[in-house]
N, C-alpha and C positions, 0 to 999 in steps of 0.2 A: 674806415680808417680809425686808428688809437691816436688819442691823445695823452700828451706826456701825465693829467692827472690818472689817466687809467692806467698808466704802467706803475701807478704808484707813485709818483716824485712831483711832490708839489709846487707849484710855481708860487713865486713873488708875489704877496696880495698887491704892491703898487709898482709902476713905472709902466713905462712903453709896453704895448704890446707887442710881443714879436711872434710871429708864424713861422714854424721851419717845417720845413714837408722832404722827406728822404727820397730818394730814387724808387723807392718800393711801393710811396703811397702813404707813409704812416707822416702824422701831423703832430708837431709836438710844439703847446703851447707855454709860452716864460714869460716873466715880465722881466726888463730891463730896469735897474736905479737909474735914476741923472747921471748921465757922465761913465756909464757902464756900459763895458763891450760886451757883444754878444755869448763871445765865448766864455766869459766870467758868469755871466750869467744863468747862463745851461748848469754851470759848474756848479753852481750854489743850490740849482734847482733839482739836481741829480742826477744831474745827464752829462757825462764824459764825451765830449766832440772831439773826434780826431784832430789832432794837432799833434806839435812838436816843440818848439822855441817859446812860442807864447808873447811871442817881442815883433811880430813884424818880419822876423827874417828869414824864414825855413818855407810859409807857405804852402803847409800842410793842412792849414784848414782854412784853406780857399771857398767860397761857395760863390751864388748869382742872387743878387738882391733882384726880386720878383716887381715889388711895389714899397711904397714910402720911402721918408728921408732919412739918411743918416750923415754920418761925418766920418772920415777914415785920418785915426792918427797917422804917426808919421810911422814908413815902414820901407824895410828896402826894396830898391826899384826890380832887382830880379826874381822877389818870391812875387812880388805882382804887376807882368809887364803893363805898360803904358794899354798897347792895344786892348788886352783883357780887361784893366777897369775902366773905358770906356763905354765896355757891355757889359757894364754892372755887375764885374767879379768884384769880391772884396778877400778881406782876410780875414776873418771872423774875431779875430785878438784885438786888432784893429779898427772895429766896426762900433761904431755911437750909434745907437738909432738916434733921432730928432721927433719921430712919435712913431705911429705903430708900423711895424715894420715886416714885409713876407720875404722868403728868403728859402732858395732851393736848395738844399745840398745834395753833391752829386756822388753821395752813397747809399746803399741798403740801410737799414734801421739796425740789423745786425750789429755794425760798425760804432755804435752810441754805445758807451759803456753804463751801465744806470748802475751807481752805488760808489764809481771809484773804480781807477785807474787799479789792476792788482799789482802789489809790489811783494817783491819775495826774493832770496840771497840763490845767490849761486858758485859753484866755484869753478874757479879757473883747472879745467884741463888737460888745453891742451893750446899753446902759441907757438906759431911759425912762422915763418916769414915765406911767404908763397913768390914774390913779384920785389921788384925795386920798391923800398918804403912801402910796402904792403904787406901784411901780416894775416894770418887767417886766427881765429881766436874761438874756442870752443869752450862751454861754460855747462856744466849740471847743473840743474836745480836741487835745489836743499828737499828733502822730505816734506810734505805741507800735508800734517797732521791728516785725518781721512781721507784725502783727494791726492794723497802718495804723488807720483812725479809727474802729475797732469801737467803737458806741455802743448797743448793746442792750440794751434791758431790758423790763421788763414794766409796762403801764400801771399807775398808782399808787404806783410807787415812788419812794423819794426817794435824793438824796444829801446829804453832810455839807461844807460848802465852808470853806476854810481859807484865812486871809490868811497867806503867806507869814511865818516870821518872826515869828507873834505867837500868843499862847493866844487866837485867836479862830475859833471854830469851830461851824456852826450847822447845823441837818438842813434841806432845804424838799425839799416834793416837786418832782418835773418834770412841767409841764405839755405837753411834746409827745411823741410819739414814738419809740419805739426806728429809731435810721437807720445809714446806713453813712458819715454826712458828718461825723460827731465831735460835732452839736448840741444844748445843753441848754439847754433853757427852764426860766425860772421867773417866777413872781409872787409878789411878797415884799411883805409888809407892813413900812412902815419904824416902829422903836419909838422912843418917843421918848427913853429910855436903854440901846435896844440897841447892844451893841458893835459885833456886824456891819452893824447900822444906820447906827452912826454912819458905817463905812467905807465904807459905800454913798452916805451923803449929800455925806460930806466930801473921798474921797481917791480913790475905786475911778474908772474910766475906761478906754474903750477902748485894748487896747494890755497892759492889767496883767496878772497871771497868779494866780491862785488854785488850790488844793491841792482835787480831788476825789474825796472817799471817797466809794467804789460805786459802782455803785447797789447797794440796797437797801431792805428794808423786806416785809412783808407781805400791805398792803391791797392789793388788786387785783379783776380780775371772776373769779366762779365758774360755771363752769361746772354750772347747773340748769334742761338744755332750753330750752325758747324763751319762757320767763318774760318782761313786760316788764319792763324796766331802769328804775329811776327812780335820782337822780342829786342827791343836796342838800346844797348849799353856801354854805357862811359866809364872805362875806369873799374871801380869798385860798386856802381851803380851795378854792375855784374849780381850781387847780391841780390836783389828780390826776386828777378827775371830767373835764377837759376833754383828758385824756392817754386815757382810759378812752373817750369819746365819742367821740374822735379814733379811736383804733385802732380802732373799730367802724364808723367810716366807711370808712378805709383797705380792710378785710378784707370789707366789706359787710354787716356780718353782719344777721339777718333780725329781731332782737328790738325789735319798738316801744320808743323810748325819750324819756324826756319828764327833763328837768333844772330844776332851781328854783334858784336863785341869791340869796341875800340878803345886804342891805347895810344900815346904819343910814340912810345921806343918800344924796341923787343924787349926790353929788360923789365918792361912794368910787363908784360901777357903773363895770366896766369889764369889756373880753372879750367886748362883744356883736356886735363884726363877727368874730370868733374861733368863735363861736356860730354865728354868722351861715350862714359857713364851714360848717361841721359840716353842717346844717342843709338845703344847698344840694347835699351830698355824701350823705347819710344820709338815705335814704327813712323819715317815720314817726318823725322825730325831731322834736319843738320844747320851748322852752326859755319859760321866764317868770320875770321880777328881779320881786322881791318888795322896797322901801323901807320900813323900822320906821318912821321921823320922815318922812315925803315932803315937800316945798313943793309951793305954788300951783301948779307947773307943768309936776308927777309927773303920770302921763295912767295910767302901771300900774296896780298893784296896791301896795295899802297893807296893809301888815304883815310878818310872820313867814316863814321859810320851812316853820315847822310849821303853821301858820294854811294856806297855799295845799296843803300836804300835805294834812291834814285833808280839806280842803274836797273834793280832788280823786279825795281816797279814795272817800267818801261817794258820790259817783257814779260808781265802777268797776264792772267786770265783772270780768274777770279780778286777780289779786292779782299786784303786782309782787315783785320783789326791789328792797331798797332800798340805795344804797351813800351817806353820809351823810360829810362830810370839814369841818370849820370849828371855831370855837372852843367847850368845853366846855358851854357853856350850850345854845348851839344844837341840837348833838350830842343832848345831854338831854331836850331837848323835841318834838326829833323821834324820837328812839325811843320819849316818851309818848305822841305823836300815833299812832304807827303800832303798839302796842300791844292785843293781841286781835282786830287787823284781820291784820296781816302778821306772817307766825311767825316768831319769833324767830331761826331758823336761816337767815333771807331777808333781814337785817338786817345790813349791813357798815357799820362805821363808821373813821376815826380824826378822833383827836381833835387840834387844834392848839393848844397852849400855848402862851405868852409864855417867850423865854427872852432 
């Protein structure tokens, strides 16, 4: 196993010591100051931990405190429910040690950035409005001197996009591709008192340039044999899962995969010739939109996307892995649905907040 001095990036000569060990194996040793959370920490030490908000709210760098004491500021109750920090999840933004402190994270080593978040501009495209208040938003990246339009990253991740100019700055995943053509997709739900909503409704247009931190983030596909993949999305939570589905057409890979999609009304569904796509590329893949409130002239299926989980479970054979992306509630109730059926450690979720 590496340690965080042999990748280079020196830790704190004083405070807490804290232990973090990756999914992979790799050990990366920090000291914590008094009064310093984990993820500052790292920060300082040179190791970029997946996150998002940095406030408690988003829940993006969740881990499981192994051994020792800490203290958890104050943070919202749905990036870390009640049940989870009973089994010693934390939120790593949120987290004091009280003295030396072990702590798992539940990613590859990969997923650490060591030097810093990349930040680099991009412009605006291409914006449409796919869905009710939902917008699809395409960005090039700018030229980046010898490394030209390197645009690589790993299915499921996101970036943090920045207006030029103003404290407005928001995470969404990317829904397509790592490529070599500079391109970032997204599907963005517009809020109806979001900032960066507003500047999406009101100002943004082809031609503008916006500030993009990373990629980043740690939801992604695990590698656990040839498991089927299942794929359940809220909303605009559509986004990573259709980057994840993507890349497994791309590369061919062999694993059945079936995706569930849900929306409140017909008028939010959108991304079904995107699917479609998929679909057409991807032996062994299909898809089903599930509508909560449907009209007269919904022909699908009515309801939940834990309802068509459920149901679909019930007549399996083999046990999927499940990868789960949309708003808190949904999230919630498809990990109840799939509870006692599919194990826990088969279970990938993020969750998407209003910010």
């Amino acid at each position: 196993m590496t340690s965080i001095a042999e990748a280079g990036v020196a830790a704190a000569a004083q405070g807490h010591a804290v232990t973090l060990t990756t999914s992979d194996g790799e050990r990366l040793e920090i000291a914590c100051a008094p009064g310093q959370n984990v993820l500052e920490a790292a920060r300082e030490a040179g190791a970029a931990l997946p996150s998002s908000c940095r406030s408690g709210t988003c829940g993006s760098c969740h881990a499981s405190v192994l051994d020792g004491g800490y203290e958890l500021e104050s943070y919202a109750a749905a990036a870390l429910p009640e049940e989870r920090r009973v089994r010693g999840e934390v939120l790593l933004c949120r987290t004091v040690p009280c003295g030396p402190l072990s702590v798992a994270l539940p990613y590859e080593s990969s997923r650490i950035l060591y030097g810093g978040i990349p930040v680099r501009e991009g412009v605006i495209t291409a914006l449409e409005e796919v869905a009710r208040e939902t917008v699809r938003l395409e960005l090039r990246l700018e030229e980046d001197g010898e490394a030209g339009l390197d645009c690589q990253f790993e299915p499921g991740q996101f970036v943090e996009l920045e207006v030029p100019g103003e404290e407005v700055k928001r995470a969404y995943s990317l829904a397509n591709t790592g490529n070599w053509e500079g391109l970032l997709e997204f599907y963005i739900r517009l809020r109806p008192d979001g900032a960066f909503s507003g500047y999406l409704r009101e100002r943004a247009q082809a031609g503008a340039r916006l500030i993009v931190h990373g990629p980043q983030g740690a939801f992604g596909l695990r590698e656990t044999g040839l498991r089927p993949r299942w794929f359940v999305a809220g909303g605009t939570g559509l986004a990573p899962l259709l980057s994840m589905v993507r890349h497994m057409a791309e590369w061919q890979e062999p694993h059945p995969a079936r995706l569930f999609l849900g929306v409140n009304e017909e008028p939010d569904v959108f991304g079904l010739a995107e699917l479609d796509a998929v679909a057409d590329e991807l032996p062994g893949f299909e898809y089903e939109v599930c509508v909560w409130r449907p009209g007269e002239s919904w022909s699908g299926r009515s309801g939940t996307p834990a309802d068509a989980v459920a149901a679909a479970l019930s007549e399996l054979g083999d046990i999927p892995d499940i990868y789960i992306c949309g708003p808190p509630p949904m999230v919630d109730a498809v990990t109840r649905a799939v509870a006692g059926i599919v194990p826990e450690e088969h279970v990938f979720h993020e969750r998407f907040l209003a910010t």
